[in-house]
C-alpha positions as CSV (number, residue, x, y, z in Angstrom):
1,X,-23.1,-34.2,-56.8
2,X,-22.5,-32.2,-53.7
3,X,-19.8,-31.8,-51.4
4,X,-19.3,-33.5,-47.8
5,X,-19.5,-30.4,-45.1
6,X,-16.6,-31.1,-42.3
7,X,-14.9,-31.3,-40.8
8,X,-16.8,-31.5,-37.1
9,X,-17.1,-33.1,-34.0
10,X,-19.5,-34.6,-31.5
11,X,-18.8,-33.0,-28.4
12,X,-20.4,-35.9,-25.9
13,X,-17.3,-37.3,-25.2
14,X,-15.5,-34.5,-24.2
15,X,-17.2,-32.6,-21.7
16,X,-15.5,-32.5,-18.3
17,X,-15.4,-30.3,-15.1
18,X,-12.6,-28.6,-16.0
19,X,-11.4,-25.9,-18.7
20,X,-11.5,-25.9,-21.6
21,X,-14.5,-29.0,-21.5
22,X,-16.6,-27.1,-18.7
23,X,-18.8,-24.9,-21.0
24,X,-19.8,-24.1,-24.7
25,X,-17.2,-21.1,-25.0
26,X,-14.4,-22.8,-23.9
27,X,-14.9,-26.1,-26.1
28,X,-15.9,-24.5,-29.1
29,X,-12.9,-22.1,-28.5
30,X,-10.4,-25.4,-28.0
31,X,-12.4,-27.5,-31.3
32,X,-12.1,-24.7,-33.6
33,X,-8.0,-24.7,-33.1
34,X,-7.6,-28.4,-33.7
35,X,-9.5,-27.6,-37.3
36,X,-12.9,-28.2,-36.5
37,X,-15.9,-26.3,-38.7
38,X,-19.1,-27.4,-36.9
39,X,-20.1,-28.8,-33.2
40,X,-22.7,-31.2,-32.2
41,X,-24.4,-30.4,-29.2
42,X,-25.5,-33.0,-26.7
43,X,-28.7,-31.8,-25.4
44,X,-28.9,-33.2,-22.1
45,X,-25.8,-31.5,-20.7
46,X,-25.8,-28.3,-18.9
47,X,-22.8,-27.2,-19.4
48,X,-23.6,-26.9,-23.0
49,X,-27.3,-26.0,-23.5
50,X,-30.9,-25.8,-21.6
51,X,-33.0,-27.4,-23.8
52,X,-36.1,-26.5,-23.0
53,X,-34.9,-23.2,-23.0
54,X,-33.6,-23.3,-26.3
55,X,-37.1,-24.4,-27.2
56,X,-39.0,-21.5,-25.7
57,X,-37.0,-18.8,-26.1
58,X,-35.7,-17.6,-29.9
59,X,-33.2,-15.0,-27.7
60,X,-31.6,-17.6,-26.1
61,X,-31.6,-20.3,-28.6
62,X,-29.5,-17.3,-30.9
63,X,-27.3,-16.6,-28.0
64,X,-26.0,-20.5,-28.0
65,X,-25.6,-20.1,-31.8
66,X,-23.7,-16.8,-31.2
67,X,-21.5,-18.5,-28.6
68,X,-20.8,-21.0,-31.0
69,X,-20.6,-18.8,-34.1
70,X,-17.1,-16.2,-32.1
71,X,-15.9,-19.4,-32.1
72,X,-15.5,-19.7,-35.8
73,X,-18.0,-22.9,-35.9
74,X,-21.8,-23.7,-36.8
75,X,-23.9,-25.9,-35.0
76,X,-24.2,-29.0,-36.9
77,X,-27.3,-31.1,-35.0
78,X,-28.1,-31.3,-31.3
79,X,-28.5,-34.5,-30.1
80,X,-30.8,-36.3,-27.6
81,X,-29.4,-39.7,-28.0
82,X,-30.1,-40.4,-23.9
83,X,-34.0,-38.9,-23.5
84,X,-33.9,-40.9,-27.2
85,X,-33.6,-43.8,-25.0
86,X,-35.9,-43.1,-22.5
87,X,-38.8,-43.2,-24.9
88,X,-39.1,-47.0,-24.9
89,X,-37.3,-49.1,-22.3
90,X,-38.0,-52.3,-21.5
91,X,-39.0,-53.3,-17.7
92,X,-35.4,-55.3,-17.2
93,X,-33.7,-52.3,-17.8
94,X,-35.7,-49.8,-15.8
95,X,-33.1,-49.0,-12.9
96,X,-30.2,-49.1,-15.6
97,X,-31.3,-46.0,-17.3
98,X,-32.3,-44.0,-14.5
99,X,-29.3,-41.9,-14.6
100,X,-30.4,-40.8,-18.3
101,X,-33.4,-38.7,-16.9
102,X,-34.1,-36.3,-13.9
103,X,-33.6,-37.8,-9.8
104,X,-37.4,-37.5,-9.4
105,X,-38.2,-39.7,-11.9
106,X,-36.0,-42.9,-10.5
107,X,-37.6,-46.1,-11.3
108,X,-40.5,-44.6,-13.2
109,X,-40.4,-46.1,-16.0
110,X,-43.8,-44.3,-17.4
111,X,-42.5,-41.2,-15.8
112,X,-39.3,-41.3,-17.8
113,X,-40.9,-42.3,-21.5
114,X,-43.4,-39.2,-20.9
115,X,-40.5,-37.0,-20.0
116,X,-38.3,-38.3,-23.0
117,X,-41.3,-37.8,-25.5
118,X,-41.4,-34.2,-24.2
119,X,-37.7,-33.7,-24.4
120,X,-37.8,-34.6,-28.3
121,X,-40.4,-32.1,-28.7
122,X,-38.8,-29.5,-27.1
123,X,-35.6,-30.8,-29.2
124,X,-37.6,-30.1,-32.5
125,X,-38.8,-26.7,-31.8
126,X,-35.3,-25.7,-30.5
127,X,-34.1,-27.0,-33.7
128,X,-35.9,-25.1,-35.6
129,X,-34.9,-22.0,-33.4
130,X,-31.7,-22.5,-34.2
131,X,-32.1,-22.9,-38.1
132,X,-30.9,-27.0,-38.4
133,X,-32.6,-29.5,-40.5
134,X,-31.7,-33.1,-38.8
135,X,-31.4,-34.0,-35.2
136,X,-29.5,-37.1,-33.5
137,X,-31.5,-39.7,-31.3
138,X,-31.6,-43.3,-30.1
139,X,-34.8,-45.3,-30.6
140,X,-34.9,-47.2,-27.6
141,X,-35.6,-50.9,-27.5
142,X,-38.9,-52.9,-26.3
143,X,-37.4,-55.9,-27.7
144,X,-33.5,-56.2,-27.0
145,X,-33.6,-59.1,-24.3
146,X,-35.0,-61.1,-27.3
147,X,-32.4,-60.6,-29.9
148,X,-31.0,-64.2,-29.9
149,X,-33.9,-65.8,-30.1
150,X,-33.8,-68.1,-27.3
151,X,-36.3,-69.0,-26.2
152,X,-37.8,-68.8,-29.3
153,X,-39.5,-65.4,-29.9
154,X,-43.6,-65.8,-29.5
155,X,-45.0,-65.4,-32.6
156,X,-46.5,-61.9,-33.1
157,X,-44.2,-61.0,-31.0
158,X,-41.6,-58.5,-33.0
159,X,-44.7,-57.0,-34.9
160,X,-46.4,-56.4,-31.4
161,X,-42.8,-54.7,-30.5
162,X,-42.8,-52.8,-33.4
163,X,-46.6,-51.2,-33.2
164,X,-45.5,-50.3,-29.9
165,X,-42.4,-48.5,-30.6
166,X,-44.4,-46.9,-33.8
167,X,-46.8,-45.9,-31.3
168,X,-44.2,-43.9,-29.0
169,X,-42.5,-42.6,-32.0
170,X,-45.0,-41.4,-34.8
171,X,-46.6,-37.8,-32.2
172,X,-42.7,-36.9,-31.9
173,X,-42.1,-37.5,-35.7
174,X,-45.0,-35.2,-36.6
175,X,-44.1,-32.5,-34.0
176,X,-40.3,-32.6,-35.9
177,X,-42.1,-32.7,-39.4
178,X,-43.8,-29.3,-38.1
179,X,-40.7,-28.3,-37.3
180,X,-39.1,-29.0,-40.8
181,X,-36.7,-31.3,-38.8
182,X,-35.6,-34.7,-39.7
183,X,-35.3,-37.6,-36.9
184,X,-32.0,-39.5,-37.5
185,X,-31.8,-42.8,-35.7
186,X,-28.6,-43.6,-35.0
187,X,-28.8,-48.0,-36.1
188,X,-27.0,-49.1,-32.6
189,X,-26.5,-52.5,-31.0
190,X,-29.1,-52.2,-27.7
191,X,-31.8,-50.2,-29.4
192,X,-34.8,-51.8,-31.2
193,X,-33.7,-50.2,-34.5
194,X,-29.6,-52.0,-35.2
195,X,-29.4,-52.7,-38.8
196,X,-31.3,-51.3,-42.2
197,X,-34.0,-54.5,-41.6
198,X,-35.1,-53.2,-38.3
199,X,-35.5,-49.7,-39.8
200,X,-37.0,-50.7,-42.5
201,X,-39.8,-52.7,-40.2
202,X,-40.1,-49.6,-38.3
203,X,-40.8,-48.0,-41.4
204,X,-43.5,-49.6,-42.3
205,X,-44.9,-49.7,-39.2
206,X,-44.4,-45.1,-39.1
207,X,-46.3,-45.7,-43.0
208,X,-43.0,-44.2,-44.2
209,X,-43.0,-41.4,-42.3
210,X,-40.2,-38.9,-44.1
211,X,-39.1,-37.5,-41.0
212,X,-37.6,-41.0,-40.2
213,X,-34.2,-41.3,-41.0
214,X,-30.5,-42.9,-40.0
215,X,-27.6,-41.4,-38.8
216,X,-25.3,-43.7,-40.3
217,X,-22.3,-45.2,-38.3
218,X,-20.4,-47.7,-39.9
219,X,-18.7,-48.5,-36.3
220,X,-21.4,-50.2,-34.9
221,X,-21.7,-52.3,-38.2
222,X,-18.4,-53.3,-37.9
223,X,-19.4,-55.1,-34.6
224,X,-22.4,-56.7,-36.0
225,X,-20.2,-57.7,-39.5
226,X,-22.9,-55.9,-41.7
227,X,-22.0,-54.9,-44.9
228,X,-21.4,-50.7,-44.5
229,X,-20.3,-50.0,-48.1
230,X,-23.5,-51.6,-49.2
231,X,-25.7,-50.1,-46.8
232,X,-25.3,-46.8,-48.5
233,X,-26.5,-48.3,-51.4
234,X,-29.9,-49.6,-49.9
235,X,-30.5,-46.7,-47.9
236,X,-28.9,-43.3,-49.2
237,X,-32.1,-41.5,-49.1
238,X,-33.1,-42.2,-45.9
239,X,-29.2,-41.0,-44.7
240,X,-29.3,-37.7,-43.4
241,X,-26.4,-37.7,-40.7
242,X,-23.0,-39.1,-40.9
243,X,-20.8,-40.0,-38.0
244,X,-17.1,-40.5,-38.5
245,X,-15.9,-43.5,-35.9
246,X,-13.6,-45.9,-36.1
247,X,-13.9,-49.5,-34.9
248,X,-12.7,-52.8,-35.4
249,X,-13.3,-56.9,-35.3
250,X,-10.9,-59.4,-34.4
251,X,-12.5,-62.3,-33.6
252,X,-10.6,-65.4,-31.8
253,X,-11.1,-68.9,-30.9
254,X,-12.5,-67.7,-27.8
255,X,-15.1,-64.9,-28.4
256,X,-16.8,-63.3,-31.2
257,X,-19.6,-60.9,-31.8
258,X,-21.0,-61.3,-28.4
259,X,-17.8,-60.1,-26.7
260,X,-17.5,-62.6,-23.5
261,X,-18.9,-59.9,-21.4
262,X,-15.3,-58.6,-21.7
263,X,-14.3,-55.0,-20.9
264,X,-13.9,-52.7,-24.4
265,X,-10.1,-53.1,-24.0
266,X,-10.7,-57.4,-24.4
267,X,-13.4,-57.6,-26.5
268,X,-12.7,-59.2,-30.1
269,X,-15.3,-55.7,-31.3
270,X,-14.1,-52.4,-30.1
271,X,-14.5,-48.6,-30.9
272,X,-10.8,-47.1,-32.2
273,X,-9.8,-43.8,-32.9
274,X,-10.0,-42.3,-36.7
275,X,-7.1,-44.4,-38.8
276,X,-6.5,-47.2,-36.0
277,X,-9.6,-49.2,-36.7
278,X,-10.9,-51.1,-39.8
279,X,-13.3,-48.6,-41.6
280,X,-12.5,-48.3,-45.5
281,X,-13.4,-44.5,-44.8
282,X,-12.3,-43.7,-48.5
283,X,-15.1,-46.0,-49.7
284,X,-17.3,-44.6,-47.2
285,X,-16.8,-40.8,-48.3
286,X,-16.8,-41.7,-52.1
287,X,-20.3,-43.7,-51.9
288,X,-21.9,-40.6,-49.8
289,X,-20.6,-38.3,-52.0
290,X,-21.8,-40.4,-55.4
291,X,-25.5,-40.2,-53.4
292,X,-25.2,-36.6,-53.0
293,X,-24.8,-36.7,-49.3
294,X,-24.6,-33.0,-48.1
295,X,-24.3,-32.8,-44.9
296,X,-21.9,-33.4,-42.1
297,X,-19.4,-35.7,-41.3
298,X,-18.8,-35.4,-37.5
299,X,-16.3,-37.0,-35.5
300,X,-17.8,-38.9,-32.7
301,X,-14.8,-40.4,-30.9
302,X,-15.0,-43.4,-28.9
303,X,-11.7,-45.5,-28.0
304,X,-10.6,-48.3,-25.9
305,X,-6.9,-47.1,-25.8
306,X,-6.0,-43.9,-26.8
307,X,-6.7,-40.4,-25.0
308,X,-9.8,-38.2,-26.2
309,X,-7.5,-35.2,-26.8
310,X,-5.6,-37.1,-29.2
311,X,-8.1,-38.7,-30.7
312,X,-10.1,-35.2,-31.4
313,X,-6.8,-33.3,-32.3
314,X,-5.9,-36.0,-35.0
315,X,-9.5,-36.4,-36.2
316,X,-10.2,-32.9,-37.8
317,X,-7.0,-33.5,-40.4
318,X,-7.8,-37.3,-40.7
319,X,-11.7,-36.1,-42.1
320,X,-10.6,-33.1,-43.8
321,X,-8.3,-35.8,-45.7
322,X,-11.0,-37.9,-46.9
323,X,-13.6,-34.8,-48.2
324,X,-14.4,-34.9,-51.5
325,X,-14.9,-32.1,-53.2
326,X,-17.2,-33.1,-56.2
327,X,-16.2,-32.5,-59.7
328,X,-18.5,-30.4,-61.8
329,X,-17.8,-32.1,-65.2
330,X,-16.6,-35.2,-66.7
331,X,-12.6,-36.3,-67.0
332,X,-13.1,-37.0,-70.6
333,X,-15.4,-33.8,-71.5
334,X,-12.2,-32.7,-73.3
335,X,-12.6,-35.4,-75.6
336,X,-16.5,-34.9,-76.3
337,X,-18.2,-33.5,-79.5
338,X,-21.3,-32.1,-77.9
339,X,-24.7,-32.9,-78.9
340,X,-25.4,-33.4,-82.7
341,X,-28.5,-35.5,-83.2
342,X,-27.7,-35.8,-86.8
343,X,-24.1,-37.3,-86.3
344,X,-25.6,-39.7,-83.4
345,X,-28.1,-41.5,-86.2
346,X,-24.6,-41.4,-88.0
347,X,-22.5,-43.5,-85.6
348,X,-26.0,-45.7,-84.9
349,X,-26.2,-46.2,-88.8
350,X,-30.0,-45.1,-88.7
């Protein structure tokens, strides 16, 4: 077995304007004195990184390492969870992502899917730059507006959907598998790929493609009342990130799943900070760490109620509480005779 890396900390949530948020120094500098060990880098930002930069230039891509490295931390992924996005959107939502790609390309919904795709590749290539292994996206969804399938769903209608998103996917998956990178779709309410039977139809339709993999989230199976434990049992292998969030689901006699079109703070599903939600995070940790899960667990905060500063300073010591570190032997080696072939046909009367 191997030991969970952490803890560390998505740093999306908690970019701002003003010090210590407003650069890479400064919020490396602040996350490495609440605890943290590693940062993961939202590539659209800035503040934070130039992506294509990062891509073209091995100088520049070691100076963002460097500026995270004084800091006492490593880079853990970057993440293009908004360009992600961009690489299939459906008509309906065409003016509601435009703030996810550049002012020029405003209601161009062909514009923005080329300029995601090219994003991602730049993403892989500045991945590898920077020496990391997995990288943090969103699918993006085709089929969303037919979830609930009324009217019912045409038939050929999700495997159309499917072939499509494939389509998009599969040049961006081989550009990261020359990289050595592996994609990690975070499973999201919104995108095409939710839940381990959407990923497993995109799959099939990528002919298992081994760059395609989950960052797992048990949050967002909370909402949709999956089964999170068991998930990690289905799909181990394919888990190649981890993010630590919280959540929780308190349905009424009013609203459910589908949330009334409440605001976070009313809705019966909503993202807490670490410890305030529902998560067994102990069962979480244990099952990663029986599947030889190695890599890291990152904090990605997200809360209806309480501030981002205390949700990041009391998320460091609330992962470093649940690492594991891995035994190396059996509890009841002591006990054990060692290996006697003679003595086994013995006990087995044989």
């Amino acid at each position: 077995m191997k030991t969970i890396k952490g803890p560390a900390i998505f740093l999306a949530q908690f970019i701002d304007d003003k010090a210590p948020f407003n650069n890479l120094k400064n919020i490396c500098n602040y996350m490495a004195d609440l605890g943290y060990k590693g940062v993961q880098i939202p590539s659209w930002d800035g503040r934070m990184i130039d992506l294509q930069k990062a891509a073209e230039s091995k100088t520049y891509a070691d100076e963002i390492k460097g500026t995270v490295e004084e800091a006492g931390l490593e880079i853990t992924e970057l993440s293009t969870h908004l360009q992600g996005q961009l690489v299939a959107v459906h008509p309906a939502y065409n003016e509601l992502f435009d703030g996810f790609a550049p002012d020029n390309l405003k209601g161009d919904l062909k514009g923005k899917a080329e300029w995601a795709t090219q994003q991602l590749k730049y993403a892989a290539q500045a991945s590898q730059n920077m020496g990391l292994t997995a990288h943090a996206t969103f699918s993006g969804a085709l089929m969303w507006h037919t979830v609930y399938p009324w009217p019912q769903r045409p038939a050929g209608l999700v495997d159309t959907g499917f072939t499509e998103l494939a389509k998009r996917w599969l040049p961006i998956l081989n550009e990261f598998d020359d990289k050595g990178v592996d994609v990690c779709y975070e499973l999201h309410p919104g995108e095409d790929l939710h839940d381990g039977v959407t990923f497993e139809m995109f799959l099939d339709k990528v002919n298992g493609h081994k760059r395609a993999n989950i960052l797992y989230d048990p949050s967002h199976f909370v909402l949709q009342c999956l089964d999170y434990l068991q998930f990690i049992d289905f799909y181990h292998e394919r888990i190649k990130m981890f993010h630590v969030k919280d959540a929780e689901f308190n349905p009424s006699g009013k609203q459910g799943v589908y949330g009334g079109y409440q605001g976070w703070v009313e809705r019966a599903g909503r993202f807490r900070s670490l410890g305030d939600g529902q998560v067994d995070f102990s069962g979480i940790f244990s099952k990663l760490s029986q599947y030889n899960y190695d890599g890291w667990a990152v904090l990605e905060w997200e809360c209806a109620l309480k501030h981002p500063e205390q949700g990041a300073a009391e998320g460091a010591p609330f992962i470093d509480s649940h690492l594991i570190r891995v035994t190396e032997k059996a509890f009841d080696d002591f006990a054990g005779r060692g290996a006697d072939e003679s003595f086994n046909k013995k006990i087995l009367g044989i």
